[in-house]
Each structure stands twice: as C-alpha cells, then as structure tokens.
N, C-alpha and C positions, 0 to 999 in steps of 0.2 A: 660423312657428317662427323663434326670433333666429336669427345665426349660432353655430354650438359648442353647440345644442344637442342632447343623446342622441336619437340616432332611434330607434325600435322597428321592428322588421317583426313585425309581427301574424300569426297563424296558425292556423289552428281545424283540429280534427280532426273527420270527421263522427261521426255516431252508433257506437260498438260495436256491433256483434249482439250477439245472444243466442250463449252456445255450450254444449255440452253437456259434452263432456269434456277441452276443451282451450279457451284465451279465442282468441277472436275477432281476427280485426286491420283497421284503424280505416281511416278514409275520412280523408286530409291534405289541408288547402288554405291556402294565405299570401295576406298583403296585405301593402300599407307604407302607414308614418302617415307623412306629410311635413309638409307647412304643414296638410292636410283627412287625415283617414284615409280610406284606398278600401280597400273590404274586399271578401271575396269569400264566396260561400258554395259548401259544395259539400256533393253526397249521390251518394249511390250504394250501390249492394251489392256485396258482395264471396262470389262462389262460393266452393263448396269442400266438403273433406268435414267436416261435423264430429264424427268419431266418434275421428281418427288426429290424434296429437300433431305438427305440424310444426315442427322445431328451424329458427331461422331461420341465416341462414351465419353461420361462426366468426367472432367478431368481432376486428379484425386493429388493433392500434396503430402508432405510429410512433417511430424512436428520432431524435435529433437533440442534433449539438453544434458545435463549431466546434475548427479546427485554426490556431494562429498561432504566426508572423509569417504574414502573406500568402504571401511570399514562397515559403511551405514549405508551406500550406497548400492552394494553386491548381493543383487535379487529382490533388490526393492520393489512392489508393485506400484507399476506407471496405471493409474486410470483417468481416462478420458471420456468427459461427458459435455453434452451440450448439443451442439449442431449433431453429433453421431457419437454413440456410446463405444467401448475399442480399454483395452487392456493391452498393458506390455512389462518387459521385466528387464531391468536394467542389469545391462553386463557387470563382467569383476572388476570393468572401471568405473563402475555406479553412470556409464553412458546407454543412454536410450532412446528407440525412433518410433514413435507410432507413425504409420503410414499407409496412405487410402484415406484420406481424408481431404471432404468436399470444400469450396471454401465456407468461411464462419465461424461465429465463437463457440470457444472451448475452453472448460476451464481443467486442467491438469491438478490432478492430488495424489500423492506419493503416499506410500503405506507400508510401515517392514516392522517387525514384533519386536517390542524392545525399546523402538526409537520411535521419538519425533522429530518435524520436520519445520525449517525457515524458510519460505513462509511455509504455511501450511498447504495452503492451494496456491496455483497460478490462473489467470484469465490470459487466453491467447487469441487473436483473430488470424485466419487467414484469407491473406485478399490476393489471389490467384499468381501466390508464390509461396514454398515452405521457410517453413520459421526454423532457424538452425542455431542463433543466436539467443542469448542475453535469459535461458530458459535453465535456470539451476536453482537446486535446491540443499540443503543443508541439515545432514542428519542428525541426531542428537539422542547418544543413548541415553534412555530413561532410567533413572537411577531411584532410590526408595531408600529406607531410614531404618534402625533397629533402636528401641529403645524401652528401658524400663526403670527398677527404683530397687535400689537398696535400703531394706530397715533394717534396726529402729537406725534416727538416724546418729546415734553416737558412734555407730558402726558403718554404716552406708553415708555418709555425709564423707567427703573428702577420698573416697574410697578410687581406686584404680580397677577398671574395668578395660580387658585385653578380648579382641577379633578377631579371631582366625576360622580360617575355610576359605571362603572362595576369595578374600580378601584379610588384609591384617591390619589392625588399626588399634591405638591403645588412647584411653580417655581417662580424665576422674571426674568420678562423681558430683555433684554441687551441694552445697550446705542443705540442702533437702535429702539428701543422697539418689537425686533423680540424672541421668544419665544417657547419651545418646549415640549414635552414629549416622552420619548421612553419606550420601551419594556411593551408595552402595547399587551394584548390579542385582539380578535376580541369583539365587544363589543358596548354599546350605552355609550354615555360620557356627560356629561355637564363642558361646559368651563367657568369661570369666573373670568374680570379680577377685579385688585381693584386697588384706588392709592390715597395715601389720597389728598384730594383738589381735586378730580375728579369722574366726572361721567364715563359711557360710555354706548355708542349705538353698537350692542344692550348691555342689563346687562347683559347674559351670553346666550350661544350655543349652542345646540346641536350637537354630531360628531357621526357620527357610524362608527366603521373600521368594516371592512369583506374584508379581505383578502387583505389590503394594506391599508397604511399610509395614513390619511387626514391632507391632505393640506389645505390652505387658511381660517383658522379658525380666521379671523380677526374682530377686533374693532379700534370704534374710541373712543379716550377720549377727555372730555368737562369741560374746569374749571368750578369748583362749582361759582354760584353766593350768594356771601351773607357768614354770618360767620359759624365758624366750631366749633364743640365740640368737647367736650373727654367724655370714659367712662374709668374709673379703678377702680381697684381693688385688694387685696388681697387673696389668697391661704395659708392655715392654718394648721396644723403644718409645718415649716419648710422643716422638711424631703420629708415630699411630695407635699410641695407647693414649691417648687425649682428648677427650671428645666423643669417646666410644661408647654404645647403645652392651650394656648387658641384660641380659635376660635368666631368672632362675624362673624352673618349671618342676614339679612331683607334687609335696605334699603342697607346697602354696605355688601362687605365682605371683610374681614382680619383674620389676623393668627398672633400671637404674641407670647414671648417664658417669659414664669415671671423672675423676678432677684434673685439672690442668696436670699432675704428676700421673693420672693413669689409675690412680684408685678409684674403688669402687666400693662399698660395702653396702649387705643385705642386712635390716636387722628386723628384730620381732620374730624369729621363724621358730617353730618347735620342734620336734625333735621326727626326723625322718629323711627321707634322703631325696637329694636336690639335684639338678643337672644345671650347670652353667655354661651359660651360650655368651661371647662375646660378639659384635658384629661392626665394622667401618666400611664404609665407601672406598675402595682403592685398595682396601687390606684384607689378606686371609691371616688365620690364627693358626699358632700351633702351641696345645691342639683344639682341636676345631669346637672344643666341649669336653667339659669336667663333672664327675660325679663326686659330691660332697652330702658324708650322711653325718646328720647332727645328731648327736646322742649325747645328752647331757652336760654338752659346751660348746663352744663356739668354735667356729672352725675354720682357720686363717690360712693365708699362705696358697691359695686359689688362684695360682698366677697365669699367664698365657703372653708369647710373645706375637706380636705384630710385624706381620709383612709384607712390604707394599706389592701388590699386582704387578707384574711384568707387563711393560705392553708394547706391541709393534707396528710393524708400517706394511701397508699397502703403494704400490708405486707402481706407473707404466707409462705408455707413450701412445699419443694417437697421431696417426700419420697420414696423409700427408699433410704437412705444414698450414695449406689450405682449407684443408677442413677441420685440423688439430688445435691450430692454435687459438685461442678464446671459446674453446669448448667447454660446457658445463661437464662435470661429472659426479653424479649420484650413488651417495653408498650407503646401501640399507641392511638387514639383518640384526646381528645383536647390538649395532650403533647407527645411526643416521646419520650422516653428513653429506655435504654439498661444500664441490671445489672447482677452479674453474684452472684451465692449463695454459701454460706460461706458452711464450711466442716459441716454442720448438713441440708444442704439446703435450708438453711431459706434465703429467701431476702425482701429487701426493696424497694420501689419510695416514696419520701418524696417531699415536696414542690410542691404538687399538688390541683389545684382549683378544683371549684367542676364542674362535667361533667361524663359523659358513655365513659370507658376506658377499652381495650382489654388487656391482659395480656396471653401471650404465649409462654411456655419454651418451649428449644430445648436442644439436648444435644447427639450426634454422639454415635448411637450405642443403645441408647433408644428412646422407642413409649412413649407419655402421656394419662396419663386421667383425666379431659380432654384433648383435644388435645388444646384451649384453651377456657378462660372465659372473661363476660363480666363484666365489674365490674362497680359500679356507686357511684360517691364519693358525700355526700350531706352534707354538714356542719359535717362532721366527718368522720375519719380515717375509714378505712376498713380493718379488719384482717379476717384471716381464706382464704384465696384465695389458698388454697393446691392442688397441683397436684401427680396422682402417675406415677412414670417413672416405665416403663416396657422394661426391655432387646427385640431388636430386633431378631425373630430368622430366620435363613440365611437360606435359602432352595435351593437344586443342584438338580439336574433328571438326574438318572445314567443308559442311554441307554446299552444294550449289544443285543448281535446277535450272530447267528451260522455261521459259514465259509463256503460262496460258493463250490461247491465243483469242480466249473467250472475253469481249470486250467489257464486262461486267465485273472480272477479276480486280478486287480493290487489293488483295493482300495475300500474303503465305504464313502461317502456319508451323511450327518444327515442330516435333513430338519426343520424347527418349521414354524408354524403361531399361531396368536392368533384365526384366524376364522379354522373353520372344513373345511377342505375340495379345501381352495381356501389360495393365498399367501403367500407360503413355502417361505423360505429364507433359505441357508443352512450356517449352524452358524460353520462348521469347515472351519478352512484356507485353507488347502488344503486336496485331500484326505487321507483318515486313511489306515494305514497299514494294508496290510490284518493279521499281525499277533496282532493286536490289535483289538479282540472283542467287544469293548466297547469305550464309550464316555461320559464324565461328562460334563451337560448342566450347569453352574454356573451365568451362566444372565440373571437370573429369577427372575419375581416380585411378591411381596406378592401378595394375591388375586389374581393370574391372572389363567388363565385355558391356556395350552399350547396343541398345534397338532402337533406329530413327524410323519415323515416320512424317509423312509432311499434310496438308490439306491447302487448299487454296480456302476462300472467305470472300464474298462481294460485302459489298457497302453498308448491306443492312445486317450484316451479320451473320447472314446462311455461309455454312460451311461447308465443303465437299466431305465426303469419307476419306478413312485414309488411304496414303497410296500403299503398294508395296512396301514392304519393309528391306532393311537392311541394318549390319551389325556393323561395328569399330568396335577390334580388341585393343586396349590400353596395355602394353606391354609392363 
C-alpha cells in the first residue's frame, strides 16, 4: 500500500441465531488490511433465554467544546446540570469532554477564579448523538480598580500619582485631586503620589486588591518649606533620545517625557539624592541609571546615551515540498508571530531580540517532525530550524455480519467504546437495513484502540443483547 493511503480495519460479525421473541445478538471478530489483508474468522454460540426481551445498557454520549484564551481556559471547571448533574476540568488547551451522558438537556457553565466567562452558561440538547461542535466559551480575567484623593486640593489637584507592584501605571490627579487606576489584576501595589512644591504624608501606600477594588487609598500634601531645584539632562542620539519616558525616584518621585532634542528636565525638587532611570522601546541606555544628589543647587548635565536593540532572525525549511510549501508557521515566547512558507517551504521571523522561542508548523492534512522546536536566539541569527511534514493517513473499520435468520429481524445495531467491555455508544443514526451487512466506522482517531459490539432490533423496537465483542487498533 503507498504511503497516505486509507486503511480499512475489516470486521465480520458471526452468524445471528435464530430467536423467537426478541433478535438474537451476533458473534464480532476484526482484522486489518495493511499492504496483505489478515483476516480473521470467528464462530460461536451465544446462551441465553429466548423467550425475555433483554434491553441492552442506556446508551451514554459525550458533550465537548473549548474555553479561550488559554490563559482562562487551563483547569476551568466544566459543570453540567440538567438531565444528569457530571463535572470536568478542561485541559492546558482550555479543551473539554464530559461524557456518559443520557440523551437531553443540559445546560453547561464554566468557573475559574479570577475570570469570567462569554456566555456565561450554554443550553445543550442531546438527541442520540454527542455534541462536539459550536460549544465555546470565552474567558475574561477579572480586573478591579485602586483609587483615592489627595488634599487639600492646592496640593492634590493636578498631582501625579505612580503604580507599581504587580502592575505599573502612572496617572494625575483631577482638579479635586481625586485619582484612580483600573483594570488592575488581584495583586500587592504601591501608590505614590508627587507634585512639585510638595511633600506628602504618607510618601506612598500600600494596596492589595483580592477580589475587589480598593478604595480610600489617600494622602495629604504639604508645601515644601525652603527653595527648590532642578535636575536635567540630555538623551544622546537623537533617534533615541526623543521621545523617551524618564523617571526620578528617592527623596520625590516623577515621570517626565524628553523633547524632540532629547531634554528632559526635573524641577521643584529639594535637596536629597535622586536616581534617574531613562526608558524607550527598541533602546537600552548607557548607563542604565544615574545617581544625582541635590544639595543646595541644581544639578545639570545628567546625560545617558541611547542604543538601539540589536535584533535577529530565525529561518529554516519544511520539507517535503508537499507538505512544506503553504505551511503556516507559529512563533511564540518573548514575540508572537505568524508566517506562512514560500513554494520551496522555507520561512522567516526577522526582528527578533534575544530570548527562548518556540516555533511550530502546521499545515491541514500533514503530521510534523518535529511536532515543534525550541529555539534560542543569542546575539545571532539562527538557521537550520527544519521540519519534516508527513501526509496524515485516514483510517475507517469496516464492520460486516451474517443475516439473522430470524424472520422478525427489521434492523442491526453498531456499538463502539474506547474501554473493553463497558460504555458502548451506538455510532449508527438509526437502524441498518437488514439488507445491508455491513457498516463503515469513519470517526476514528489515530492511536486509539476501539470496542465494537453489534445487536439486531425488530420492528417494534426490542433489541437483542449485545453480541461478543471485539477491538480495531487504529495505528
């Protein structure tokens, strides 16, 4: 057989008995066609009484959907109430199955600390098939607020109030000198406000949210007595000293943004000693932070030159051609991007810093190897990051059976589980003609090992038990 060709698993059911007032259930045996078919045969008899209707066990389905982002989806609680009450916990791809369930409604509602969910609940019915589709939900971490007021307000009106701890965020005051922050996680924070010409009591707060907004996170401000200084300075090349976020921290704190030349200046400060932090997007400083102590004047010449980030390339080749070329390829860690490879399957990520980044093609219809890789970019490019795509191949289980010989027999029956012996489901819509011997299983997963069983059914719906059993490993 080439490669990517459909496999079959072959299957034969033994003879039916004969039954009297209820049908009979069948004698199962499988084989697999590979490159030769090996087939098997089987017979036997099956006891029993035949005079009492035996109902075979309720037949149980499955419900299945997915919860995202990840992030909000990994260990969500799945609960299921309605027709039968059932709990489950979705995996680290926020995917999840409850299963053993009768048909009817159910309504599904997700729950994970932190987060809420779009919708909130789902209503599902099931009519003697599992629900595998159109079942998702949408996490949403819950976020909360800090906020308080600075007096009087000559002092707290227009003031700057700076965020740090579990999060960093800088705000001013409003002409009340009332002041806030939102969409903050749960979390430990320090508030601090500043205003030139002013102290305050205390110099900054601590906040903890857990699981709702803090309130009253206030100060007072106190004119300085006595004169004030300045500290400035210059940011060096242009390019990147233009635009740039400084920050002074000790005896005060502020936040100031340089001018199109790259200045910056602090003023109102008094006399004690300062630490300045320059910061850009794309640039490091050198150096990275300066210590300026003011002592009865002003204190200039606070320079730092700008450096743009070095960045490099990731690059490799997925082969072969057939399953390389228009392959997507995904790269996560300290950058996310998505790129798709040209007709010889080669691709790119460019403009990347240095860090441990994941790289993993996909591509409908092919398996990889590997499935993906980690890659580490350290002061240079990385090539060679090749993968090989393998055609997926599709595998069916092709039941067949001998015909009851019992003239009441209106239909047959298929059954599967994954476990032996327990939680069939019967995977035909309704039942098979008795002049149709046979049944092709086509929703089957790689690697899985499957358990058929069969039942005949007359007219009015009585079913035999089931017959024997037998397995199809799915390679």
């Amino acid at each position: 057989m080439s490669f990517g060709e459909n496999r079959r698993i072959e299957c034969a059911l033994g003879k039916l008995p004969g039954m009297t007032s209820r049908p009979r259930r069948a004698i199962l045996c499988v084989g697999m066609l590979l490159s030769a078919l090996l087939a098997w045969g089987c017979s036997g008899i099956v006891s029993g009484q035949n005079t009492t209707a035996s109902q075979p066990p309720p037949q149980t389905f499955s419900i299945s959907g997915t919860i995202s982002p990840v992030a909000g989806g990994n260990g969500t609680t799945i609960t299921i109430s309605g027709a039968a009450n059932a709990t489950a916990t979705a995996n680290s791809s926020g995917n999840f199955t409850v299963s053993g369930l009768a048909n009817g409604t159910y309504t599904i509602t997700p729950s994970h600390a932190g987060y809420s969910f779009s919708p909130s609940s789902m209503n599902v019915t099931i009519n003697n098939a599992s629900v595998t589709t159109g079942i998702s939900f949408t996490a949403t971490a819950l976020t909360f607020g800090i906020s308080g007021t600075l007096s009087p307000v000559a002092g707290g009106g227009g003031a700057t109030v700076t965020l740090s701890g579990a999060a960093s965020a800088t705000t001013t005051s409003d002409g009340a000198g009332n002041y806030s922050f939102s969409g903050l996680a749960n979390g430990t924070y320090t508030v601090t406000p500043s205003h030139t010409g002013y102290t305050f009591n205390p110099s900054s707060k601590t906040a903890t949210v857990n699981g709702a907004s803090a309130a009253g996170i206030n100060f007072t401000a106190t004119p300085q007595i006595g004169p004030t200084y300045s500290i400035t300075g210059t940011i060096s090349p242009i390019t990147g000293g233009s635009g740039a976020t400084v920050n002074v921290s000790g005896a005060a704190v502020a936040t100031t943004t340089t001018d199109s030349a790259g200045n910056y200046t602090f003023a109102g400060l008094s006399n004690g000693t300062y630490a300045v932090t320059p910061s850009h997007t794309g640039y490091t400083f050198n150096p990275s932070v300066q210590t300026a102590t003011v002592n009865g004047a002003s204190v200039s010449g606070v320079n730092f030159t700008a450096q743009s980030n070095p960045t490099f390339s990731i690059l490799g080749t997925i082969s072969p051609v057939t399953g390389g070329s228009g392959a997507t390829v995904t790269l996560s860690g300290p950058a996310g991007a998505t790129t798709i490879t040209d007709g010889a399957g080669n691709y790119t990520f460019t403009g990347l810093s240095n860090g441990t980044y994941t790289v993993t093609p996909s591509n409908a219809g092919f398996t990889f190897t590997p499935a993906s890789q980690n890659v580490t970019v350290n002061v240079a490019n990385v090539t060679g990051v090749n993968f090989t795509a393998t055609v997926q191949v599709t595998h069916t289980v092709a039941l067949t059976w001998i015909a009851s010989t019992t003239s009441t027999v209106s239909g047959y029956n298929v059954y599967r589980s994954t476990v032996s012996g327990t939680g069939y489901s019967r995977i035909n819509s309704s039942p098979l003609s008795t002049a149709l011997l046979s049944f092709t299983d086509t929703g089957v997963l790689n690697g899985t090992t499957y358990f058929y069983v069969t039942t005949a059914v007359d007219a009015s719906g009585v079913e035999s038990t089931f017959s024997n059993e037998t397995s199809a490993v799915i390679p």
